[in-house]
C-alpha positions as CSV (number, residue, x, y, z in Angstrom):
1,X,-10.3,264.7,122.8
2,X,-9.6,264.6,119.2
3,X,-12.3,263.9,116.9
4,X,-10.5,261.3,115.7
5,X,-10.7,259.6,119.1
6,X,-14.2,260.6,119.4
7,X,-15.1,258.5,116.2
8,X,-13.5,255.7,117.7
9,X,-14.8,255.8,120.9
10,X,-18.4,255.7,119.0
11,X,-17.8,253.2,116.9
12,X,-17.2,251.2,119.4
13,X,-19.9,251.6,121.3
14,X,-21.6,251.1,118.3
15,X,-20.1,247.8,117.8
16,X,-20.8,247.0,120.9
17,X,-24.5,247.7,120.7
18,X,-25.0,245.6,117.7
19,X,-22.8,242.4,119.0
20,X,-25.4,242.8,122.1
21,X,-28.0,242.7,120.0
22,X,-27.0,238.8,119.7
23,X,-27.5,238.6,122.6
24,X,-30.9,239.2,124.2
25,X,-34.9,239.0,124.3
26,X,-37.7,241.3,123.6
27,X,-40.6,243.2,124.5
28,X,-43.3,245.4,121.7
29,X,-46.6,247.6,121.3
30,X,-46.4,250.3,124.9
31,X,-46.6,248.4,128.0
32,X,-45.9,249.5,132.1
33,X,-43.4,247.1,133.6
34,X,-45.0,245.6,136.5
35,X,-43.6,246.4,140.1
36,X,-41.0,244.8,141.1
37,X,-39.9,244.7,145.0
38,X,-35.9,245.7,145.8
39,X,-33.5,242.8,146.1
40,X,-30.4,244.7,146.7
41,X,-29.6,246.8,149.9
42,X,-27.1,249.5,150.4
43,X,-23.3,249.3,150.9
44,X,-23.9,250.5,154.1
45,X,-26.1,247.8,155.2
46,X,-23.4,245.2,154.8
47,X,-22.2,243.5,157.6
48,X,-18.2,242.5,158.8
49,X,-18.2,239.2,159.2
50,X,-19.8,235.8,156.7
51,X,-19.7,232.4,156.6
52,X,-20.2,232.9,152.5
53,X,-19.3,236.0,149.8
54,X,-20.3,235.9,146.5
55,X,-18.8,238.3,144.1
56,X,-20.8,238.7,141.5
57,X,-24.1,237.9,140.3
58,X,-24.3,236.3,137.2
59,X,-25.1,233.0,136.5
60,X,-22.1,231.3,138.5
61,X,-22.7,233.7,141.4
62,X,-26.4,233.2,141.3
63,X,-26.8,229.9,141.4
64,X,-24.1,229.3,144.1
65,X,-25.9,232.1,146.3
66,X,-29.6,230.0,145.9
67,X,-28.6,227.1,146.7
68,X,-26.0,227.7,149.6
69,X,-27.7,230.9,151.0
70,X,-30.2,228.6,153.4
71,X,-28.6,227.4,157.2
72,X,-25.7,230.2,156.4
73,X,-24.6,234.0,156.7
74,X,-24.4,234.8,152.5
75,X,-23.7,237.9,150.9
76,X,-23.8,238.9,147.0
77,X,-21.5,241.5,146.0
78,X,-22.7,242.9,143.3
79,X,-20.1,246.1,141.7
80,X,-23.1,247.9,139.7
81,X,-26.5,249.2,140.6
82,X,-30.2,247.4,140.7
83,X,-32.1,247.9,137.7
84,X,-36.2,248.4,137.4
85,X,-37.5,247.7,134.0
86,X,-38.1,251.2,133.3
87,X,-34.7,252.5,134.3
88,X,-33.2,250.5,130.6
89,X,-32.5,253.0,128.0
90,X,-34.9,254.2,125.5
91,X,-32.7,255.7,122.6
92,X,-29.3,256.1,121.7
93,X,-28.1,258.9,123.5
94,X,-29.4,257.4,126.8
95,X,-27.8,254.4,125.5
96,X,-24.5,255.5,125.3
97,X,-24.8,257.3,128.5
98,X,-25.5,253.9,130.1
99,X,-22.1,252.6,129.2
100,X,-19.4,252.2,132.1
101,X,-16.4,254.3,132.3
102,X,-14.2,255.5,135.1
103,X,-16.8,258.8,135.6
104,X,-19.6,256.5,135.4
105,X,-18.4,253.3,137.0
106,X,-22.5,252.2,137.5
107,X,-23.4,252.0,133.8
108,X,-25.0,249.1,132.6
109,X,-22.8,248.2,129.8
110,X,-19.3,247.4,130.7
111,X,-17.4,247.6,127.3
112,X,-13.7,247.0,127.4
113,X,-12.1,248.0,124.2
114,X,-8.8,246.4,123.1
115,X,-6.3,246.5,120.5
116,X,-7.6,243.2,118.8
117,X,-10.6,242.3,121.4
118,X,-13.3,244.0,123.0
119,X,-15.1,242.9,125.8
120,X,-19.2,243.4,126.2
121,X,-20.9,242.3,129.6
122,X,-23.4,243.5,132.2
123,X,-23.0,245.5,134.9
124,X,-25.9,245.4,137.7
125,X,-27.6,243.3,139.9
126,X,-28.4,240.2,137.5
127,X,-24.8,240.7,135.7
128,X,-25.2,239.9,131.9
129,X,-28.7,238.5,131.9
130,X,-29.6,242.0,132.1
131,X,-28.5,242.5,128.4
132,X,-28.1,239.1,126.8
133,X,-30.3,237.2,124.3
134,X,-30.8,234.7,127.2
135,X,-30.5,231.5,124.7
136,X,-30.4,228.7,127.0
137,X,-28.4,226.0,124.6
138,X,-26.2,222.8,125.5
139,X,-22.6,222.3,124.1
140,X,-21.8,219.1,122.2
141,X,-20.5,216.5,124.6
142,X,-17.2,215.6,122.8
143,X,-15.7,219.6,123.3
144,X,-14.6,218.6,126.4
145,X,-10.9,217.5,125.5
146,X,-9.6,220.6,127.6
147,X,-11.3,220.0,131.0
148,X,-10.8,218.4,134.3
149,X,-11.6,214.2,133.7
150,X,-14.3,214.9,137.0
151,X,-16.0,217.3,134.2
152,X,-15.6,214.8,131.2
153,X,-17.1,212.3,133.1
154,X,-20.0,214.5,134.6
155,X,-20.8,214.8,131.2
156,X,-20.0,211.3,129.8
157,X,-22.3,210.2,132.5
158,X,-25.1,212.1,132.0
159,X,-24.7,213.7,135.4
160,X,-24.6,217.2,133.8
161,X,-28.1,216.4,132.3
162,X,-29.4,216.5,135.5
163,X,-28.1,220.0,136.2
164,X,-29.5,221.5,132.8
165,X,-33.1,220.2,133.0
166,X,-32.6,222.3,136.9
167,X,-31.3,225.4,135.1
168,X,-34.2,225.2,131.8
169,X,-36.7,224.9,134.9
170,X,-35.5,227.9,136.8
171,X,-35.0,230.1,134.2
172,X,-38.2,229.0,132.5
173,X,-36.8,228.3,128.7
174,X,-39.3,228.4,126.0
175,X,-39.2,228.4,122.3
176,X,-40.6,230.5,119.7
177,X,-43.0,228.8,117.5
178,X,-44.3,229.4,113.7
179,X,-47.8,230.2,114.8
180,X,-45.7,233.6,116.5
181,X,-45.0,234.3,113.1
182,X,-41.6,236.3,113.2
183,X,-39.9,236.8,109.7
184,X,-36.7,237.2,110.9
185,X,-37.0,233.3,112.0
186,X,-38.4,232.6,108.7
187,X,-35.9,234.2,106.6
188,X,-32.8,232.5,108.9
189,X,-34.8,229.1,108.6
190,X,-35.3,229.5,105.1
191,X,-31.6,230.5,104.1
192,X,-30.0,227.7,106.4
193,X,-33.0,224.8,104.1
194,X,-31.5,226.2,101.0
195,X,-27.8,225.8,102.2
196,X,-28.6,222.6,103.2
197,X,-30.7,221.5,99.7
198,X,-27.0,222.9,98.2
199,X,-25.2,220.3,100.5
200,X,-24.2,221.8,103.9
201,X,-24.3,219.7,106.9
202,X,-26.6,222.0,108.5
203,X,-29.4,221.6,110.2
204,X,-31.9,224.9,110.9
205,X,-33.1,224.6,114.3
206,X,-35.7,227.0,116.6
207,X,-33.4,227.9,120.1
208,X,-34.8,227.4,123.4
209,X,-34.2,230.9,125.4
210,X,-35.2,232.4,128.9
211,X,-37.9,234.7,128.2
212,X,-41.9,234.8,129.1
213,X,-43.3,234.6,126.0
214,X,-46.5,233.7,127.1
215,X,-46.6,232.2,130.6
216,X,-46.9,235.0,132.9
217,X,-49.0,237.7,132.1
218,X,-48.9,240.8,134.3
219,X,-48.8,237.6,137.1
220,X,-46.2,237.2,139.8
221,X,-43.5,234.1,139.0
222,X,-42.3,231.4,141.1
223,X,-40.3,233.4,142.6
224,X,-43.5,236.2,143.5
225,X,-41.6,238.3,140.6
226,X,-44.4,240.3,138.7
227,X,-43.7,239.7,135.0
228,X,-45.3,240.9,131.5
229,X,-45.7,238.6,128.6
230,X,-43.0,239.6,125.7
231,X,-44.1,242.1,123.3
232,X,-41.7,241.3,120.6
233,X,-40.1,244.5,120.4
234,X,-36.7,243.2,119.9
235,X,-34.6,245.7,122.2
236,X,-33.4,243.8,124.8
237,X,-29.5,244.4,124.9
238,X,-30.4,248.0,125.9
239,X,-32.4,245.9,128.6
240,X,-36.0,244.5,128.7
241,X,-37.8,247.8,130.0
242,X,-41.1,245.5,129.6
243,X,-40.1,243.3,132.4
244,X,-40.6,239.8,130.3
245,X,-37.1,238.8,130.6
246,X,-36.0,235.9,132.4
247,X,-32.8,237.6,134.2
248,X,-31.5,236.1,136.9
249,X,-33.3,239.1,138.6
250,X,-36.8,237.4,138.6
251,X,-35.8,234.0,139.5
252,X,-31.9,232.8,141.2
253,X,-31.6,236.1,142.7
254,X,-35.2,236.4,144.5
255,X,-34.3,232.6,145.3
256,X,-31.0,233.7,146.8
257,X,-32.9,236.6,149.2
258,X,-35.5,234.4,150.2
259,X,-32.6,231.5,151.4
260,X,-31.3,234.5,153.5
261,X,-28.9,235.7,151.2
262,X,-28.0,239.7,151.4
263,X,-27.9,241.1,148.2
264,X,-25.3,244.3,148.2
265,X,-25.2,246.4,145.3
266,X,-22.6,248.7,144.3
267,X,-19.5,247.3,145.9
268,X,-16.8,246.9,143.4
269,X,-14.1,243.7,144.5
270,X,-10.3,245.2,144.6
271,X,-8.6,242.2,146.0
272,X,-8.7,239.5,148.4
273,X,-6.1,238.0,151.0
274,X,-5.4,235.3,153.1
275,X,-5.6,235.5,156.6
276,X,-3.6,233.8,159.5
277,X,-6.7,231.8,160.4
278,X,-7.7,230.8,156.9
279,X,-10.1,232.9,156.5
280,X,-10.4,235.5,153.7
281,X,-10.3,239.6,153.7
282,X,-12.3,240.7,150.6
283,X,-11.3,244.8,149.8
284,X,-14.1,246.7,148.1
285,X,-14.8,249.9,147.1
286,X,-18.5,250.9,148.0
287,X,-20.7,253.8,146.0
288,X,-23.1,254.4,147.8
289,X,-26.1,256.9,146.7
290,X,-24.6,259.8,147.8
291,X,-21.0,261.1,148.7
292,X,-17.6,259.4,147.5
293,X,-16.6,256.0,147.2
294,X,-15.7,254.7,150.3
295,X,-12.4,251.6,150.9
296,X,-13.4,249.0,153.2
297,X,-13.1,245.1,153.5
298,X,-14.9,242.4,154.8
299,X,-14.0,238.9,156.2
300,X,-15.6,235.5,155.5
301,X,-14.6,232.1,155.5
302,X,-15.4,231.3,152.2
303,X,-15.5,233.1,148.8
304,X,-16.9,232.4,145.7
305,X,-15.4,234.9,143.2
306,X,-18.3,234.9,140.2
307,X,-17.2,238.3,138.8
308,X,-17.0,237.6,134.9
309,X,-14.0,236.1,132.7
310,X,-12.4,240.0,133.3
311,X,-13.8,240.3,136.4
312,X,-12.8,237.7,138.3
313,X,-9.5,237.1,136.6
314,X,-8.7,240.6,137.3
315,X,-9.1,240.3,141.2
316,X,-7.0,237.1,141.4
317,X,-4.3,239.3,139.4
318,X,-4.1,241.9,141.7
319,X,-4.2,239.7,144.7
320,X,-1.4,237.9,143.0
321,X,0.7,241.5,142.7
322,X,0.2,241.7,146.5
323,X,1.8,238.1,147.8
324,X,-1.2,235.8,147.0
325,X,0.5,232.8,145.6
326,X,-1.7,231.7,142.3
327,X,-1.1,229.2,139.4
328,X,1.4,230.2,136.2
329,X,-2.1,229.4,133.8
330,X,-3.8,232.6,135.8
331,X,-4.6,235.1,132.5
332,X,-4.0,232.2,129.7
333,X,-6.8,230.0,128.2
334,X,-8.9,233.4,127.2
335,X,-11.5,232.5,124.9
336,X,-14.2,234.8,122.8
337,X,-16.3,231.8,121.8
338,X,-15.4,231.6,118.3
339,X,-17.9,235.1,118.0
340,X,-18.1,237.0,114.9
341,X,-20.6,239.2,114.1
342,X,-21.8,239.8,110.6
343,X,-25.0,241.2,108.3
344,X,-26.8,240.2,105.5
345,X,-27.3,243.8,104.1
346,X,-30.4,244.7,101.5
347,X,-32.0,241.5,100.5
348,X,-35.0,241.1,98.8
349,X,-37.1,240.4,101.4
350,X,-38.7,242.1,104.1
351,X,-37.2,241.0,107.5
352,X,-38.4,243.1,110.4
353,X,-35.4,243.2,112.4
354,X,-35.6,246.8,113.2
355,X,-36.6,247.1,116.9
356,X,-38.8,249.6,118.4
357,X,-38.7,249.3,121.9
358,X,-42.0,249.9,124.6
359,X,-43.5,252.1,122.3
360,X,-46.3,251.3,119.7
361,X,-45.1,249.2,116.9
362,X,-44.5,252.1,114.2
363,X,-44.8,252.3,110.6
364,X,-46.8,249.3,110.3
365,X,-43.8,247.1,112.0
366,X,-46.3,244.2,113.7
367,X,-43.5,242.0,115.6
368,X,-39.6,241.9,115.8
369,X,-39.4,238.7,117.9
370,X,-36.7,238.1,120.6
371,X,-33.1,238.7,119.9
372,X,-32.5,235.5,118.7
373,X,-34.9,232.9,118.5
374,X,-33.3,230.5,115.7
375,X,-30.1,229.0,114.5
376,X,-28.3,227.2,111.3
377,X,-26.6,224.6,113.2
378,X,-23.4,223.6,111.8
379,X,-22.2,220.8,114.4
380,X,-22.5,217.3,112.2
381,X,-21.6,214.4,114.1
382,X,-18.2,213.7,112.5
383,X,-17.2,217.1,111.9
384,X,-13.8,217.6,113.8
385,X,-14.9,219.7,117.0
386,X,-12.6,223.7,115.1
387,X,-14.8,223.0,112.8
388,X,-17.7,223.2,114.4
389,X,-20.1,226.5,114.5
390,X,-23.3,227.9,115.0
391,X,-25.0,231.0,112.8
392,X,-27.8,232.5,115.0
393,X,-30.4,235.4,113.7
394,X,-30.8,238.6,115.7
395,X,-32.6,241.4,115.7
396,X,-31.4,245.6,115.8
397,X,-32.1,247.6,118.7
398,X,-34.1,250.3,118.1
399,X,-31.1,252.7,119.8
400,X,-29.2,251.6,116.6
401,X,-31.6,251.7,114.1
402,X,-31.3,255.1,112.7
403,X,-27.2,255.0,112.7
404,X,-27.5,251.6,110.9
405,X,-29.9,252.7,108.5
406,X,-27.4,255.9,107.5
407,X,-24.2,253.7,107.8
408,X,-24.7,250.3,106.2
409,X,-24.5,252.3,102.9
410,X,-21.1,253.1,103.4
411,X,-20.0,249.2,104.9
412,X,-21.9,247.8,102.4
413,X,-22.1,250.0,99.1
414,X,-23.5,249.2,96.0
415,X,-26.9,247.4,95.0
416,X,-27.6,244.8,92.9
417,X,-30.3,245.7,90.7
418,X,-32.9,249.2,90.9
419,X,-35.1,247.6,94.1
420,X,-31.6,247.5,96.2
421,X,-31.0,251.2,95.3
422,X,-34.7,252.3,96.0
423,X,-34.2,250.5,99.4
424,X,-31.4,252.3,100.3
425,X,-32.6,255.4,98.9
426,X,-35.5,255.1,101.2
427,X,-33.6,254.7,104.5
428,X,-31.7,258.0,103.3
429,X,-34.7,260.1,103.5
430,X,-36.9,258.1,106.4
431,X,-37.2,255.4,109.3
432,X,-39.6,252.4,106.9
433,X,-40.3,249.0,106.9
434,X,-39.7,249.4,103.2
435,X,-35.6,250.5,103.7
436,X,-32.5,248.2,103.1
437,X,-32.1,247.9,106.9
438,X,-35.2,246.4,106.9
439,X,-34.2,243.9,104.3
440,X,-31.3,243.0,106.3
441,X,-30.4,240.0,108.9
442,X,-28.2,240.5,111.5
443,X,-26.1,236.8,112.4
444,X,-24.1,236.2,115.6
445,X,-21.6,233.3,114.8
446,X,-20.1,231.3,117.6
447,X,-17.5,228.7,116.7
448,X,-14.3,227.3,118.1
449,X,-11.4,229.5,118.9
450,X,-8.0,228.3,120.2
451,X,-8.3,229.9,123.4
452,X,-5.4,231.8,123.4
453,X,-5.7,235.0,124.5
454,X,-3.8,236.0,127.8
455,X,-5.6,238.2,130.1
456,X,-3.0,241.0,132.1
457,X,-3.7,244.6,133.8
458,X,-3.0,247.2,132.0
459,X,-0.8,250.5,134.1
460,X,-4.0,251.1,135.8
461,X,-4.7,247.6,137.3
462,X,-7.6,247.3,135.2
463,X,-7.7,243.8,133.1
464,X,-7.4,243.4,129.0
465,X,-6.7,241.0,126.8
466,X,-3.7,240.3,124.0
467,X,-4.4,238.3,121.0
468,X,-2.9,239.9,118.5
469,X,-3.8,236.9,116.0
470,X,-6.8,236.7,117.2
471,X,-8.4,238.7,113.4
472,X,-6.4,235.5,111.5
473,X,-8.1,232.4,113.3
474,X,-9.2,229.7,111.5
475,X,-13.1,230.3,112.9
476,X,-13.8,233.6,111.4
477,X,-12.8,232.8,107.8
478,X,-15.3,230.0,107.8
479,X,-18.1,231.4,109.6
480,X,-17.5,234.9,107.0
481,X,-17.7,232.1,103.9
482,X,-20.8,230.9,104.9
483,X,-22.7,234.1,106.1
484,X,-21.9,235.4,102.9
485,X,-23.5,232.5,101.2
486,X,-26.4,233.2,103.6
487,X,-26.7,236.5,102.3
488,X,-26.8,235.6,98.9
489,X,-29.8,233.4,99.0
490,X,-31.9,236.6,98.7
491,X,-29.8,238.7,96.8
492,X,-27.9,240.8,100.2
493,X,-24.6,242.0,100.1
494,X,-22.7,240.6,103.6
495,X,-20.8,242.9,105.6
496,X,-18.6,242.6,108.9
497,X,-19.2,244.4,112.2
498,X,-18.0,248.1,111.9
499,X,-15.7,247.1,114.4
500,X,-13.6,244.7,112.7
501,X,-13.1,247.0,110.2
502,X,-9.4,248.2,109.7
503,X,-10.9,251.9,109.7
504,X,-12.1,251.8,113.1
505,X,-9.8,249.4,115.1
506,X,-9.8,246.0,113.2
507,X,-11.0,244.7,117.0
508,X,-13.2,241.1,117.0
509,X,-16.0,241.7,119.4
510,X,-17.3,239.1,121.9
511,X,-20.2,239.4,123.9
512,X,-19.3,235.3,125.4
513,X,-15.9,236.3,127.0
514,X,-14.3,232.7,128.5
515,X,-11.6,231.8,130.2
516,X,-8.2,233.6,132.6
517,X,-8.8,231.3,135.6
518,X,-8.7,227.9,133.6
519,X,-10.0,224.5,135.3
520,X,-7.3,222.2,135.2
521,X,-6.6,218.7,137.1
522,X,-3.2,220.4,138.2
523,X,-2.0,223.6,139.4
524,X,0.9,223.9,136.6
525,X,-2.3,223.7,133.8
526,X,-4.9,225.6,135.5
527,X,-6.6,228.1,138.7
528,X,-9.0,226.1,139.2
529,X,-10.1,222.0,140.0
530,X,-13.3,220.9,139.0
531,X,-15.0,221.9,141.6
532,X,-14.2,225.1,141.2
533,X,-11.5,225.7,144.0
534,X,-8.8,227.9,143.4
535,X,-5.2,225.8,143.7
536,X,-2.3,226.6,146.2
537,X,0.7,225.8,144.3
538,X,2.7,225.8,147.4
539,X,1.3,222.3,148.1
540,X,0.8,219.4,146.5
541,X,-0.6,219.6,142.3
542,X,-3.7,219.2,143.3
543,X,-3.7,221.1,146.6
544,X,-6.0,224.0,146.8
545,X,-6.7,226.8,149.0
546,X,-9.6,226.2,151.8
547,X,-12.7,228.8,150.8
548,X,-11.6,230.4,148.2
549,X,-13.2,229.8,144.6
550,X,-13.9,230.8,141.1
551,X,-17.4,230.2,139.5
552,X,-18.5,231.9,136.1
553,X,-17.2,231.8,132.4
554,X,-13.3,232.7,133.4
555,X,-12.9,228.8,134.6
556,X,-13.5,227.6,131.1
557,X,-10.7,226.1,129.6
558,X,-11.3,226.4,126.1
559,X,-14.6,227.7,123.9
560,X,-17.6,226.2,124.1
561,X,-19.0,226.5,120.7
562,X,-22.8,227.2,122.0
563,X,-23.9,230.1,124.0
564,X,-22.6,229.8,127.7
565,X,-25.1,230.7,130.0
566,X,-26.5,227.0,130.3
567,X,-22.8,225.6,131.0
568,X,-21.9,228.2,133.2
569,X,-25.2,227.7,135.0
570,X,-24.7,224.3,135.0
571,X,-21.7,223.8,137.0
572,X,-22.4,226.5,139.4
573,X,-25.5,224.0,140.4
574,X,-23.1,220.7,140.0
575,X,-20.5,223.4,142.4
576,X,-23.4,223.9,144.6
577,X,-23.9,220.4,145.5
578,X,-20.6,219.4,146.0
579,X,-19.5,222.3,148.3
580,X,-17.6,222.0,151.4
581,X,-15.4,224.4,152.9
């Protein structure tokens, strides 16, 4: 491998790493993650023959295996491996070794890279929980222009309410507070007030997410899930090795099992057919500990593919390429969620977003704070729904913190005065409170896209997405305008992702992938009906195919404009109660 390659394929891991930095919750000072009990068992425990498979479990799949699990024969398919709390990286080499590639198809992070996009999720039992910033926030109620009219009116109605309040219950939301005394929250709070005293509609806002902040305390859940208290350590997209996050691995899942549900880990989904009888063939390639993969396939009558926007898209493609008979939209409708990632570099003021993991706070660092715990909210009724966007503070995992400190130099060069300079002097010689990295904010931007990437498989079957004008949308311009203005407030300099940079790719990142199996009232506009249920186009336009359906991100039909997991979530529940084979 060149090293010219090499240098690519770092920097976007690296890119990676800090676009999943928006994305998660934290833990501090040393602490031993209390013991957790298995959920998953092993390939070969899996039986031939369900009423119910679940492919995946994320939040779609999650949900769909609590609640139907109980009176029925349920399996969860997960592709990756069970995590423990103290099996999550601690640095950056272990870090990167965690990422998923062909020799490693287990790793935790599965980053796709792309010609203009690159993909971030999770890979494990818990599915992206395990590595985002768990922010559990509602989409305005006017987005919803794209969707099935069952879904407009769900919402409309009030009907979805219902289903939120059950998802903030089960994955026990809470909200940081000023008496937890987090500067990061301070600093975003206090640069969204001053945009808004220069006349931005914007309103700064405190974001509920799924973390134990203070509820459990070395104390079993409601699930019987030990849990720690967060120690504000700020390194939770390399996972929460404290154990204080509120992953769908201490609460749907442990649900799931106790409803009866078999939880299979490492069994990665190749395709699915349609048998004689109606019934469905899932084909799977399992890993188990020891020894090759192994092919094999199991029947069921119904299944509830829950995979991911790639995920899941990618199994109906290749079941496509082998005779099963899909909807033209299959692949369109691909969404990053208006993300952008950006960084208020060297500012006057002390920020403590450098994380530091399950070690002792060092050099005098008290308290990082989740990922992201606040939010300049940029959605004023009026404002035409493109317009739209969020800004959201996040914190630096302490696996990035050194490369940061020696590279934001370069992406950012120049200082404004003799302070700036001593700051970045500083980080040259040593890890400090007192560097420019430490002056720094990191934002994660979600906005409105126009949803149209198309999702294909590459010569290797594998999915990726096209968007090659994805760099020039509308969103990204804005959200860069006003981050910059951010930045200024306190004297930084603002500065892109590394990734977006022409050097290394000129890629967006998205860490909210949407989208590939649209929900559509018709087959000729989408995969999937409101419910979920994947259409036949062979029938009628709204005929659909008896046990077969798609529940996660990749039904979305446009972005969202708010962080998904609580839509996703959502309708998985709304799913759940409407199911019938």
């Amino acid at each position: 491998m060149s090293d010219s390659i090499k240098r690519r394929h770092f920097m976007a891991a690296l890119g990676s790493l800090v676009a999943g930095a928006s994305l998660a919750p934290p833990p501090a000072r040393a602490a031993t993650a209390p013991p957790r009990i298995p959920l998953s068992r092993a390939p070969g425990q899996l039986a031939s023959v369900y009423d119910v498979l679940v492919i995946g479990s994320g939040y779609g799949g999650a949900v769909m295996a609590a609640r139907l699990a109980p009176g029925r024969s349920l399996a969860v398919l997960e592709r990756g491996k069970e995590w423990s709390p103290d099996a999550f990286a601690s640095g950056l080499v272990d870090t990167l070794a965690q990422f998923r590639t062909a020799s490693s198809p287990l790793g935790l992070f599965d980053y796709r890279a792309g010609g203009s996009i690159d993909v971030l999720s999770g890979n494990g039992v818990g599915g992206t929980s395990l590595i985002n910033s768990s922010v559990v926030l509602a989409p305005d109620r006017d987005i919803f222009g794209r969707w099935p009219q069952a879904i407009r009116d769900a919402y409309a109605s009030g009907a979805m309410d219902g289903y939120e309040a059950r998802v903030r219950t089960m994955l026990g939301a809470d909200t940081v507070t000023e008496a937890d005394a987090l500067r990061k929250s301070w600093f975003h709070l206090s640069t969204t007030a001053a945009r808004k005293r220069q006349g931005a509609l914007v309103q700064p806002r405190a974001l509920p997410i799924a973390v134990n902040l203070r509820r459990y305390q070395g104390q079993p859940n409601a699930q019987g899930v030990f849990q720690a208290a967060c120690t504000h350590c700020g390194d939770c997209v390399t996972g929460c090795r404290v154990g204080a996050k509120n992953s769908l691995d201490v609460n749907y899942l442990p649900l799931a099992r106790s409803g009866g549900a078999q939880i299979v880990a490492r069994i990665e989904i190749d395709w699915i057919e349609r048998l004689a009888d109606n019934r469905w063939r899932v084909h799977y390639l399992a890993r188990p500990d020891s020894g090759p993969a192994v092919a094999g396939s199991v029947v069921a009558a119904s299944v509830i593919l829950a995979a991911g926007s790639l995920g899941s898209t990618q199994i109906l493609l290749r079941s496509q390429a082998r005779g099963l008979a899909l909807s033209p939209a299959l692949g369109t409708r691909f969404s990053t969620n208006g993300d952008l990632l950006g960084l208020a570099y060297n500012t006057r003021v002390q920020t403590n977003v450098m994380g530091f993991g399950a070690v002792p706070a060092p050099f005098g660092l008290k308290r990082v704070g989740p990922t992201i715990t606040a939010m300049a909210d940029y959605r004023a009724a009026g404002t035409p729904v493109a317009q739209r966007y969020l800004i959201q503070d996040a914190a630096i995992p302490s696996a990035l913190v050194d490369a940061l400190r020696l590279a934001m130099p370069l992406a950012a060069p120049g200082g404004s005065d003799f302070p700036a300079l001593q700051r970045i002097a500083r980080d040259g010689a040593k890890r400090g409170t007192d560097g420019a990295l430490n002056h720094s904010m990191v934002y994660l931007g979600i906005g409105h896209d126009s949803a149209s990437g198309k999702v294909e498989l590459d010569a290797h079957g594998n999915a990726r997405v096209l968007w090659p004008g994805i760099m020039k949308e509308p969103f990204g311009q804005r959200m860069r305008a006003e981050m910059a203005l951010h930045a200024q407030a306190f004297g930084g300099r603002y500065a892109d992702s590394p990734r977006s940079s022409p050097l290394f790719g000129g890629a967006m990142t998205t860490v909210h992938p949407l989208g590939g199996c649209p929900m559509a009232d018709r087959v000729e506009d989408g995969v999937v009906d409101a419910d979920g249920r994947v259409f036949n186009p062979h029938g009628a336009p709204q005929a659909v195919y008896p046990g077969l359906r798609v529940m996660d991100g990749a039904i979305a039909p446009a972005s969202l404009g708010a962080n998904p997991l609580l839509t996703i979530a959502a309708l998985a529940e709304r799913a759940a109660d409407r199911y019938r084979l």
